[in-house]
N, C-alpha and C positions, 0 to 999 in steps of 0.2 A: 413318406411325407405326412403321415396322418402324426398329427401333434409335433410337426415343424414345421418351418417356415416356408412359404410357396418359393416355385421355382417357374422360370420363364423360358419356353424353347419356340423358335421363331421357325415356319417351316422354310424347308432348305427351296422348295419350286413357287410358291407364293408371296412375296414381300410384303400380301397383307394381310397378311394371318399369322397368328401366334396362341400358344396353348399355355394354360396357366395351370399346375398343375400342386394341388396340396392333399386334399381328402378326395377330390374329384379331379379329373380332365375337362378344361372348358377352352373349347375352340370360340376366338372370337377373329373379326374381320375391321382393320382401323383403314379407317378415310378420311378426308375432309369434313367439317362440319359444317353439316347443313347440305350434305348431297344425297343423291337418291338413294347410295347403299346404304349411309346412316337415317336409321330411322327412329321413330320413339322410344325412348327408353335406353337410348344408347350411354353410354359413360364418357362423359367427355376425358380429355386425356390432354391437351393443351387447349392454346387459344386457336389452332387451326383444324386439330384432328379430334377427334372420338373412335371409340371402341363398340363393335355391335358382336353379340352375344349369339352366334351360331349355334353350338352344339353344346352336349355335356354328358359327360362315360361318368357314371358310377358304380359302373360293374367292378369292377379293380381296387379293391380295399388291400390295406398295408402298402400303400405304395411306398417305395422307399427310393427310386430311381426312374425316370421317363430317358428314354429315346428315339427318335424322330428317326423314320425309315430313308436313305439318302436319295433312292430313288422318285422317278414321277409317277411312276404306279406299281403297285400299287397306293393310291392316293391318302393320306391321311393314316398311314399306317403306324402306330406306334407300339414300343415295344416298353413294358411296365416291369422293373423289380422289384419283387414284395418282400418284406421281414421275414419268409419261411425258406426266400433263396429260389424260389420259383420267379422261371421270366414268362408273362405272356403276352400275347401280340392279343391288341386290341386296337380300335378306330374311331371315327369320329366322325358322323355322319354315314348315309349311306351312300355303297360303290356299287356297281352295276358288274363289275369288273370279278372274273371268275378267280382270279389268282385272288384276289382280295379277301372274296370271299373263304376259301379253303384256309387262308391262311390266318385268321382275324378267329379268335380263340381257343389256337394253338397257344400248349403250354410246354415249358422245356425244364423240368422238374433234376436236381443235382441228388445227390446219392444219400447225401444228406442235410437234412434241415438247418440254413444259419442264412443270416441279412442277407443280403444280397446288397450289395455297396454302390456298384455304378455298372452301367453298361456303353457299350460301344460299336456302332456298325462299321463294318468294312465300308470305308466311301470305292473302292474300287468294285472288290467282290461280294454283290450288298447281299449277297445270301447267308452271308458270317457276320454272327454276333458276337459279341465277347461282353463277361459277364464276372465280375470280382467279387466276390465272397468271403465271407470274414473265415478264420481260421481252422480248420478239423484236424486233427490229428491221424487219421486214414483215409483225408481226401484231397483233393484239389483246391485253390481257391482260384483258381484264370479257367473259365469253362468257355471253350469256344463252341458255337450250335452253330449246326446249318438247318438252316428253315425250312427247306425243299426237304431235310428227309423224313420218314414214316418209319412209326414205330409198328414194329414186327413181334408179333406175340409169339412167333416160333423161335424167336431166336436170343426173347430173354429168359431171364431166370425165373424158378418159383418167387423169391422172394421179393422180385421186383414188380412181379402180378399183385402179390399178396400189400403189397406197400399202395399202389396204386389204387387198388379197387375198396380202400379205404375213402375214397373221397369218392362223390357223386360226379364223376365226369367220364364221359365218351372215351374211352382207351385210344381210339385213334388220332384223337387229338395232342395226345399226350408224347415228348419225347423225353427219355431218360439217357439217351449215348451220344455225350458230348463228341463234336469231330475230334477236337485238341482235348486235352488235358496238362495243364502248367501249374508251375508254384506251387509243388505238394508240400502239406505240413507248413505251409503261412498263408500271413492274411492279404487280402488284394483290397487297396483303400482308391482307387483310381487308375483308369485306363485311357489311351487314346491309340490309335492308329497311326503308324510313322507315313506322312503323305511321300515321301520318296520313296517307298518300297512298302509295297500293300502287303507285305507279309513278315513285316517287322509291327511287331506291337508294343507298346511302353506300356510297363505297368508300376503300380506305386503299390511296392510290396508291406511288409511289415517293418522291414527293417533298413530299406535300398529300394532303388528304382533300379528295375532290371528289364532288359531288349528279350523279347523271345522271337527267334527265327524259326516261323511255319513248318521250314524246311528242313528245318534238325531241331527236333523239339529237346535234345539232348542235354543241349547243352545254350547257356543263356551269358548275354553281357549284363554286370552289375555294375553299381557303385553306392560306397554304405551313404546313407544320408537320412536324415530325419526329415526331409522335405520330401515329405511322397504322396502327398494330399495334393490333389486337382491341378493332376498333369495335364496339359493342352500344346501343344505345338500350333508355334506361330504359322498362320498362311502363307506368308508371304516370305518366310525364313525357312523353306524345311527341317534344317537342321538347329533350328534354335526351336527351345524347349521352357516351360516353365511349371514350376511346383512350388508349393508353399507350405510351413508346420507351424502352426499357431501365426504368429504376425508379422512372421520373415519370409519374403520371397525370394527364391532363385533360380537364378534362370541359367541352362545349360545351353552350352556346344553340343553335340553328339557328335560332332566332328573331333574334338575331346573331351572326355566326358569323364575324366579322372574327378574334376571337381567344379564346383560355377564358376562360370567366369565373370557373371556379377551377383550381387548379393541387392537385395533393395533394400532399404533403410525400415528398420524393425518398427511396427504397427504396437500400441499399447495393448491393444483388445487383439481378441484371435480374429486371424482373414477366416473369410465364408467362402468366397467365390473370385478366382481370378479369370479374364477371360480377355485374349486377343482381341482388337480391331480387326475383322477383315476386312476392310474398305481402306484401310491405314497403313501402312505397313510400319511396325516397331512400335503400337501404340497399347500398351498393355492396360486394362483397368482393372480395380483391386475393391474389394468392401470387406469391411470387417461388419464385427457382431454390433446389435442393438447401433447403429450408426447410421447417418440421413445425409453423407459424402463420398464422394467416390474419389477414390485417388487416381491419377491418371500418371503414367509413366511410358514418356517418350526415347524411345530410341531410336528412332532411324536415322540419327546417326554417327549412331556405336561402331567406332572401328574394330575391326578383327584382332584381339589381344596381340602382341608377338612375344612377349617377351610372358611368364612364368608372373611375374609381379605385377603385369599391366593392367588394368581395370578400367572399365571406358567408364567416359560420364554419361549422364541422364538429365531430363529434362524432366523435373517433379512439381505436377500442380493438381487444384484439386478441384471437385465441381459439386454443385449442390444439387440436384436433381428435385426435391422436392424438400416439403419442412419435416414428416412424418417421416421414422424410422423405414429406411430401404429391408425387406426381406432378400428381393434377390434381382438384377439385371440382365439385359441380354441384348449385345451388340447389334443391329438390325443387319441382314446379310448382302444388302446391296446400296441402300443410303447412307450414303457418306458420314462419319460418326456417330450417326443418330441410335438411339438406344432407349427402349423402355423398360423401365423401371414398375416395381408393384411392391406395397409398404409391406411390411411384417402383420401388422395387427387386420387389417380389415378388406383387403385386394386393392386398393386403392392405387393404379396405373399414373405412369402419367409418360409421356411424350418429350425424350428430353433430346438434342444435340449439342456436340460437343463443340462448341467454336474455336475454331484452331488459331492459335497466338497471330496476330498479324504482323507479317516481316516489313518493314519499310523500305524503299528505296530512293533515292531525290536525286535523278543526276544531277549532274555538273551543266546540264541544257535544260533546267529548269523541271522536266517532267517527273512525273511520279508515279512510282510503280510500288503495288502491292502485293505480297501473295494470301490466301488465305485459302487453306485448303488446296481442291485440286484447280482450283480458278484465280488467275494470274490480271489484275488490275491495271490497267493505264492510266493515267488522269495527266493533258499535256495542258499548257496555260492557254492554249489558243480554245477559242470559245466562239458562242454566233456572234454575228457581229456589232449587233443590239449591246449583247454583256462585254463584246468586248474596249466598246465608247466609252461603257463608262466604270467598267475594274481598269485600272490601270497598270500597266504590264510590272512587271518582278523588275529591280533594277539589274539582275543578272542576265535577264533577257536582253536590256538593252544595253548594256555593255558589250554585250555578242555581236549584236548587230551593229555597235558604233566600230567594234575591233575590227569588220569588215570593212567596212567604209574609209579604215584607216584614219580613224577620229583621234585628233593628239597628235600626228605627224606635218604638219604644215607649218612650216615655222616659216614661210613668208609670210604669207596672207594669213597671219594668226587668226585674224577676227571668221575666217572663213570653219575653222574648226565647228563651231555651234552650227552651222548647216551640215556639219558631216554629221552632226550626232541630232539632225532631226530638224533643229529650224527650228523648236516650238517649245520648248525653254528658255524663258526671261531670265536667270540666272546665269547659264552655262552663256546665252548672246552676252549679258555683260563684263560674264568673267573672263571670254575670249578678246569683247573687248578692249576689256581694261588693260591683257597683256599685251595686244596690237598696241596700243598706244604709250605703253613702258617703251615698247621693245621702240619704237617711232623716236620717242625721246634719247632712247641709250645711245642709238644713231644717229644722232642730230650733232654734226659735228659744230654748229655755230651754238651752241645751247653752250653758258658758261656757270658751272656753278663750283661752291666748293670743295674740295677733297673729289674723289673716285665719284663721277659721273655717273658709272653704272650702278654702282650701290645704292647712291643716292634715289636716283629714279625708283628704285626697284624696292626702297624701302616705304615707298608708301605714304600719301598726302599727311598723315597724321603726324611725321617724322617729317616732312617737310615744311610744313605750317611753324614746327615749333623752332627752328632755323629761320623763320620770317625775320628781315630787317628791311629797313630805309623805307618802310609802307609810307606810300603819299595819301592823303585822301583827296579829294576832287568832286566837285560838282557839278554836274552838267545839263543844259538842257532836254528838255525832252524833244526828238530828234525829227525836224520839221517843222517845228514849233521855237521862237525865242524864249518860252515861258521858263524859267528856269526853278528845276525840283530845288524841292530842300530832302533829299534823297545824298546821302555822300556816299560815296563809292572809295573803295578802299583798291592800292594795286602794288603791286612788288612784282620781283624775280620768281621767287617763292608760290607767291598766287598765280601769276601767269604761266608755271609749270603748272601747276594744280588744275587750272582751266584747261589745258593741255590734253590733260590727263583724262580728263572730262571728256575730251572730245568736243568741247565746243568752239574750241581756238585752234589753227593752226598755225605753223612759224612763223615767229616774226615780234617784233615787241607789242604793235599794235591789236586789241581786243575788236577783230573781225569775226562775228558770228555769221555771214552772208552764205557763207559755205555748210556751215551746218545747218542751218536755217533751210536750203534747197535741197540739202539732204534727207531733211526731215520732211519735206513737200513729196520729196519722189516717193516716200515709203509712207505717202496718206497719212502722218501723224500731223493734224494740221491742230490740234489742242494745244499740243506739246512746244512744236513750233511756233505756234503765237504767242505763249506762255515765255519763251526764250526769248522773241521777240521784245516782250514788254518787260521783260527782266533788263536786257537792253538797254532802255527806256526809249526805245520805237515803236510809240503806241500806234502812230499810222500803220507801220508793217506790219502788227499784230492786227488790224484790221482788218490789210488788205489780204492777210492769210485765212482770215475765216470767210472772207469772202468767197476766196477761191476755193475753199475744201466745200464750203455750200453748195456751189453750183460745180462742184463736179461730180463724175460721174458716183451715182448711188452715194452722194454726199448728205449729208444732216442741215436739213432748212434751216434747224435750229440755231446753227452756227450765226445765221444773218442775225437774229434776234440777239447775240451776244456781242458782236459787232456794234449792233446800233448801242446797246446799253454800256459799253466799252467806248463809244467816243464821244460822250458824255459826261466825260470824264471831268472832276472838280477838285482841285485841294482846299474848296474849304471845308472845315472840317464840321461843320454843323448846316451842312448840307443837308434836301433830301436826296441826293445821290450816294451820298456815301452811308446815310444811315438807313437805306433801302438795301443798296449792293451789302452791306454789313451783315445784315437781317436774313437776307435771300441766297446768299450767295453757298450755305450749306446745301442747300436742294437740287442744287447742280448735280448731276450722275459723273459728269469725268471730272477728277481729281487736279488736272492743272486748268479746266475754266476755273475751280473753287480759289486754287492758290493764285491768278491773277486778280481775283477781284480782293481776295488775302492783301494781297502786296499794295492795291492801291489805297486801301483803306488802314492801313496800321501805322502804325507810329515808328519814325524812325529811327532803327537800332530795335526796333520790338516785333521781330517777322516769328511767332511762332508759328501762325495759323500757316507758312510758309515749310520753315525747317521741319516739323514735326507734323506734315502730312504723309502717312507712311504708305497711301498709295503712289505718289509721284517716287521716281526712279533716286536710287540714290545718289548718284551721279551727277545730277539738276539741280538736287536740293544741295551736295558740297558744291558746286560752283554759283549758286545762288549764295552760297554764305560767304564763299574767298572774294566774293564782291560787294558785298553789301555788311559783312561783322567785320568790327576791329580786332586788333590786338590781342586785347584783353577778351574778347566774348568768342574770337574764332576758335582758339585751342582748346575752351572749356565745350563748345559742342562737337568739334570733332571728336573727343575723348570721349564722350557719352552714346555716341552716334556709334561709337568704334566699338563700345562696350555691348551694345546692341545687338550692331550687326555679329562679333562671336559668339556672346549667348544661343542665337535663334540661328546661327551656322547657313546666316546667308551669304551668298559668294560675292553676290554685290559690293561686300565689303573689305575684297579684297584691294579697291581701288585706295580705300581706309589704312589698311594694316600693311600695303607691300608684301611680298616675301619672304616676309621677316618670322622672328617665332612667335608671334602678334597671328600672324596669319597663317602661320601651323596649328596655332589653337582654334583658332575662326573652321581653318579646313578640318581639323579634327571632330568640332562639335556638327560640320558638316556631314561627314563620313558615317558618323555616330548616327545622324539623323536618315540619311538616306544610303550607307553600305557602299558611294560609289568611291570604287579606291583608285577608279581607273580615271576620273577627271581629276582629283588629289593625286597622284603620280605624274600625272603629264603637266598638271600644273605648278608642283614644287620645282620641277625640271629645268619651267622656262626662266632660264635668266636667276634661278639662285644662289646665292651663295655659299662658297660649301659648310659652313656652320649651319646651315638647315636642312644639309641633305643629312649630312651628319646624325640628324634626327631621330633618335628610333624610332618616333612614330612616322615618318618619311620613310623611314628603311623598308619598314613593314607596310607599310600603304603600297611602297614600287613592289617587295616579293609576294605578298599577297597576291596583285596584280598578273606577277608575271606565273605564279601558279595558277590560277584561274585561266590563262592564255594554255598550258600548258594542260589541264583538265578538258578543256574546249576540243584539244588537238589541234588547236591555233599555234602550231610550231614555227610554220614560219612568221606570222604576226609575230610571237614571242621572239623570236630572232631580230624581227625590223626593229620591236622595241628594244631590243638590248643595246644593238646600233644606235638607234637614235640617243636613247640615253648615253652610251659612250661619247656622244659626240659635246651633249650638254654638262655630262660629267664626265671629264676623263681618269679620274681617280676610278671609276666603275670600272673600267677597261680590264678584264681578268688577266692573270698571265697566263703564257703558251703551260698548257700542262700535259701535253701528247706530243710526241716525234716521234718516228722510226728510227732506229737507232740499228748500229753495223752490228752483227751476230758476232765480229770478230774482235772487231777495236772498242766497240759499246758506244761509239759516240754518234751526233746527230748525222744523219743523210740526209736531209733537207740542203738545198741547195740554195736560200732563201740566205745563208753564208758567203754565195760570191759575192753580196755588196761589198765583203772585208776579204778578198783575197789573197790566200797565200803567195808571197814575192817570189818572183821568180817560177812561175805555175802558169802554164796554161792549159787552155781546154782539152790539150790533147794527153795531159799526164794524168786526167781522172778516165780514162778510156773513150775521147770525147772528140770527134774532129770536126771542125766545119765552121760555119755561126754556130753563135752560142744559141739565139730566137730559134735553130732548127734545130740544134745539138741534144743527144738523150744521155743519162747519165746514168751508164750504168755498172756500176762500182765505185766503192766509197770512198770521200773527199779524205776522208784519214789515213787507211789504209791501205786504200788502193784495190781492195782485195773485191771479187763481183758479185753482187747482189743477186739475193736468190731470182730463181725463174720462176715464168708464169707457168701453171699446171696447163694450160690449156695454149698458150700460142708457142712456150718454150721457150721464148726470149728472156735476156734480162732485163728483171725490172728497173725501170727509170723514168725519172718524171720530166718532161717536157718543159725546159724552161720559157720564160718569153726574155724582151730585150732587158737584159741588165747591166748598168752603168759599165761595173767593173773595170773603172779607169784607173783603179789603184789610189781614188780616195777614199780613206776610211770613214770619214765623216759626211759621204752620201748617201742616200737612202736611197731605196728602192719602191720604187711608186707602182704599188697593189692598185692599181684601178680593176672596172669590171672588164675592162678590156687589156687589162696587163697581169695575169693573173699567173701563180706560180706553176700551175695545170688544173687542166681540165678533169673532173671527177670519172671520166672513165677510163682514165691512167693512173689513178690513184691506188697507192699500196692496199690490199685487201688479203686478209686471212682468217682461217677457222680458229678460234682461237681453245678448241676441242684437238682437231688432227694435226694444225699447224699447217696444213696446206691453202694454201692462196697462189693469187694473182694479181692480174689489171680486175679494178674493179666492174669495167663495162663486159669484160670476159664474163667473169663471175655471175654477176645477174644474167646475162645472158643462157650461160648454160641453166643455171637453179631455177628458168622460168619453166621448163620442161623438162629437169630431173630433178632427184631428191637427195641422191648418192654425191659424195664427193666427186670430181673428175682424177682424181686419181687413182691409177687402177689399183682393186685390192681392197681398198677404202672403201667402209661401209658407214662413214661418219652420216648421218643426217645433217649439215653445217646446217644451211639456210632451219631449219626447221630446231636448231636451238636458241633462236633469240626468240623472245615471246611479241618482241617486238614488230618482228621479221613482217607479220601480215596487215600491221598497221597502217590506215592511209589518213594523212593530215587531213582535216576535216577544211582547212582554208586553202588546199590544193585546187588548182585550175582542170 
């Protein structure tokens, strides 16, 4: 190493210490920075560790090769190849330790003088070294030494006295009689140890990488290859191998070793050093010349070639370690990728780890999981309960928990849907509303209007408004009072659906709010309700409602004060009452005090301060307008009001658009904004028409849906909804796409055919006598011929009918109720669909909860144990 580049060897018992090794050996010790091992003078090496400067051998000039003894003592022992082909064992620091010492400048001198290229401990048997040497033509170049033994002057030769006693050294220290002797007449570029067998050795010859076997030195495994440069065997792979010649690596089987079995992608510059992950398994790192990256190549997980032409892939990326040209790296032997690095030009260390790619994972239950290295991540949405007020849950979360509650199936009490899904959404309350009160109207058998009743309703106030005819207007006192408004109120068919629809009128022709009014009392909205009130023009009752929400319980004093300022009340118009309330009335906090004192003070036909307050509901403010806009001003703001509410995909505005493709887009720009496909499915459902289910984006909002049910392992949910939807659309309804069918005649055996029975047949000509509610059927309605047997009871199979008409109309049906069903699931045909063997299905689980084996003899099928399915358990099971 004198006038090349340094090299890094980490000791194999210490994790903090490593030896740096170019014209000198310098033992150093890395720690934390800033703790008591690191002291002044230390080298830092990151932002968390430094380097402290132990020891340093200079005895050992021409180093050409270091190797670190495998053993723990003795401690520090290193083994040095110099330029003339001599190895010797030198140290670092002192050892107390008597083996140590005898053995610490012992020299193992070869026959004849040339490099010395690399050397190698036995990790088994650490008393053998091995030791590759460039080329001689009358000598060896693989010399194996054992370190225990002593040179004996009786037993060599003159000439090997005479060679010796040219240099100034102690003869007993000296050994010239290698144990092994390998590779005569070539050159030895690289060695390693095979870790499966401590007496196989790889070495990277001149021309081939050849296996030499201890035990018959005779004879040796080759293969020609120019890759024989810095052979290493993976740790964790014994039998994978790697070697590299100028900028191409390959990496071998020794399980076949005819040729690589991959090759890595050819480097421009020559590789210097390649070297295994041990902490990694399949993780190879690579540096070429004058170069400051390290290439890193993953395999763990390269499948086992099978095929002659098959080549696994790889996982190629690269890292930077520091800015300054890399000399030479070394994997740390127990820290998880981590690896330090030292420059070419000046020793300059640094402290690098390898960050391993991070895998993501996001189930289908919101949680997230990570891998990254050997440490496996969690991250679930649920949090303290501080964060959890106020992050507001994933809307996949609460689609989970609404699928539970069975949110979307109540098609009585529709409005009750919004308590399934929480109670505490103002959107979903008035979208379930709006559909309670379609679905109210479709029902209403006295309601007369024109063409298809149900379409109508269900097409939504915007579509109905503009059908408006025979509007009366009218003028009325204000209610209690003879004083008569100049307030005109407009009324029709049309608007009294509308108000309907609203919710604030029920049947009848007459505009009774009294009902909604106490409705709104019991649920403390006592603003809203006065607001309604005095829309009305029952300015008493909107009085005597703030009265009462005043003094009741934890009520608003405040409300009195709006009261008194409320019956006060002037039409003239250059009042100070009205140009106070005018002035003041923005400073109000709730939104319908603002729009009553709105409504008393504007000009009639000119309520904006009223329609265009976008805190009040939008449901208040349409039924504020179908009573108080004409003709001409009602259509041009429900249209803009409609335009609105789809832009910003509020649901509120579904009472605007109906069901119609109006309100496909409204839901769409919903969906868009908040993901929920599962209020958009259950809501396209109620009551539309099928030109909207027709929808692709309907089609896709319900299968989206109903995968997501299916992700959950919400099977049976996903079941209830497919039902439920059948029943809303029966175009949904799949056809039958499975029957058992006769092994002989091929036709169905389902028995679900006697509603249409053959003439002249009775139960007793399918093998059948008795009732039919008790009768078993077993043999087929075609052929007659008997259906297989169960493996385990031996009977034939046959399914249990219940009571069927079979009166010999064809045109009756058979009523599948849940209590008239065509059998029970543990008489249900069952078979392997591997061996062919089956039975009753309740047999069948029965036996495969305590065997594995087929039941029938001989059969060594695994049935239960081929469906992947087989051990799954629905997550909305009871």
């Amino acid at each position: 190493m004198s006038g090349s580049k340094p090299d890094i060897l980490w000791s194999p018992h210490h994790p903090d210490r490593y030896v740096i090794c170019d014209s000198e050996l310098g033992l150093y010790r890395i720690g934390p920075v800033g703790s008591s091992e690191t002291k002044a003078g230390t080298l830092p090496l990151s932002e968390e560790t430094a380097a402290t400067l132990l020891a340093i051998n200079s005895d050992t000039p021409y180093m050409k090769c270091v190797a670190w003894y495998p053993k723990h003592e003795p401690e520090c022992l290193l083994a040095v190849g110099q330029a003339n082909g001599r190895v010797v064992l030198t140290s670092l620091g002192q050892s107390h330790n008597s083996t140590c010492k005898e053995l610490v400048g012992k020299e193992f001198v070869p026959k004849h003088a040339r490099q010395c290229n690399t050397l190698a401990w036995n990790p088994v048997d650490s008393n053998l070294l091995a030791a590759g040497l460039d080329k001689h033509r009358a000598d060896f170049s693989v010399l194996i030494w054992d370190i225990s033994s002593k040179f004996s002057p009786e037993a060599s030769v003159a000439s090997e006295k005479i060679r010796l006693s040219s240099v100034d050294l102690d003869s007993s220290t000296v050994v010239t009689k290698p144990l092994y002797e390998l590779g005569q007449n070539d050159a030895c570029l690289s060695l390693c140890w095979l870790l499966r067998d401590p007496k196989l050795l790889l070495a990277g010859m001149h021309r081939n990488l050849a296996i030499f076997d201890l035990r018959n030195t005779s004879q040796k495994t080759f293969v020609n290859t120019k890759a024989i440069q810095g052979v290493t065997v993976d740790p964790h792979s014994h039998d994978r191998v790697a070697s590299f010649f100028e900028g191409q690596v390959a990496i071998w089987d020794l399980r076949k070793f005819e040729k690589p079995v991959l090759t890595l992608t050819e480097q421009p510059k020559p590789l210097t050093k390649v070297a295994w992950c041990p902490t990694r398994n399949g993780l190879l790192a690579t540096l070429t010349r004058d170069s400051n990256i390290i290439r890193l190549y993953d395999m763990q997980h390269t499948p086992t070639p099978i095929g002659d032409e098959t080549e696994p892939t790889i996982i190629e990326r690269s890292v930077q370690p520091c800015e300054s040209q890399i000399g030479s790296f070394a994997w740390h032997p127990s820290s998880q990728n981590r690896m330090v690095v030292v420059s070419a030009a000046n020793r300059v260390m640094t402290d690098f780890t390898v960050f391993e790619r991070i895998s993501l994972a996001w189930s289908s239950t919101s949680s997230l999981m990570w891998a990254c290295g050997r440490h496996l991540y969690d991250c679930v949405e649920d949090g303290a309960e501080g964060v959890e007020s106020v992050i507001e849950k994933d809307i996949a979360t609460k689609m989970r928990q609404r699928a539970q509650s069975r949110y979307g199936h109540d098609t009585i009490q529709v409005w009750r849907n919004h308590l399934l899904a929480g109670g505490n959404d103002p959107q979903l309350k008035s979208l379930w509303c709006d559909l309670f009160y379609m679905k109210q109207c479709a029902e209403d058998i006295d309601l007369k209007l024109q063409g298809n009743k149900h379409s109508v309703v269900y097409s939504g106030i915007k579509n109905i408004v503009k059908t408006s005819s025979g509007t009366t207007e009218s003028r009325r006192c204000w209610s209690g009072s003879d004083r008569q408004t100049d307030v005109p109120r407009y009324q029709s068919e049309e608007r009294c659906l509308s108000l309907r629809l609203c919710g604030w009128i029920s049947r009848g022709p007459d505009i009774d709010v009294e009902i909604f009014l106490r409705s709104l009392e019991q649920e403390r909205e006592w603003e809203r309700a006065a607001a309604v009130a005095l829309f009305n023009l029952d300015i008493r009752r909107a009085i005597q409602i703030l009265n009462k929400g005043a003094t009741a319980e934890k009520g608003d004093l405040n409300l009195n004060v709006v009261a008194m300022a409320l019956s006060g009340y002037t039409d003239e118009k250059s009042s100070l009452w009205r140009e106070m309330c005018s002035s003041l009335r923005l400073q109000l906090k709730n939104p319908y005090l603002c729009v009553m004192f709105a409504f008393l003070t504007s000009e009639p036909g000119a309520y904006d301060g009223v329609l265009f307050e976008s805190s009040v509901a939008v449901r208040d403010r349409v039924a504020f307008a179908c009573m108080f806009l004409s003709d001409a001003q009602l259509p041009r703001y429900i249209d803009k009001l409609t335009n609105e509410m789809k832009e910003a995909g509020n649901l509120e505005g579904i009472l605007l658009t109906g069901l119609t493709k109006d309100g496909v887009d409204l839901m769409e720009s919903f969906v868009d904004r908040t993901g929920d496909v599962q209020t958009a499915s259950f809501c396209m459902l109620k009551g539309s028409p099928g030109e909207v289910l027709k929808d692709p984006r309907v089609q896709c909002w319900i299968e989206n849906y109903r995968n997501l049910l299916d992700a959950w392992r919400y099977w049976h949910k996903r079941a209830e909804f497919d039902i439920h939807r059948g029943k809303l659309d029966p175009s949904s309804k799949p056809l039958a796409q499975v029957f058992v069918s006769c092994n002989f005649c091929g036709k169905s055996i389902s028995y679900s055919c006697s509603a249409m029975p053959h003439q002249g047949r009775g139960f007793s000509q399918y093998g059948v006598s008795g009732s039919p509610t008790k009768s078993k059927v077993t043999s087929c309605p075609g052929c007659r011929k008997p259906l297989p047997r169960c493996a385990l009871c031996l009977m034939n199979m046959g399914t249990p009918v219940s009571n069927c008409p079979g009166t010999g109309k064809s045109d009756e049906k058979v009523d599948l109720t849940r209590e008239n069903k065509l059998a029970q699931f543990n008489n249900w045909f069952t078979w392997c669909h591997n061996c062919r063997h089956g039975g009753h299905a309740g047999h069948m689980l029965s036996w495969f909860r305590d065997h594995t084996d087929c039941p029938v003899s001989a059969c060594t099928c695994k049935c239960m144990q081929l469906d992947t399915t087989g051990n799954l358990v629905p997550s909305d099971s009871s």
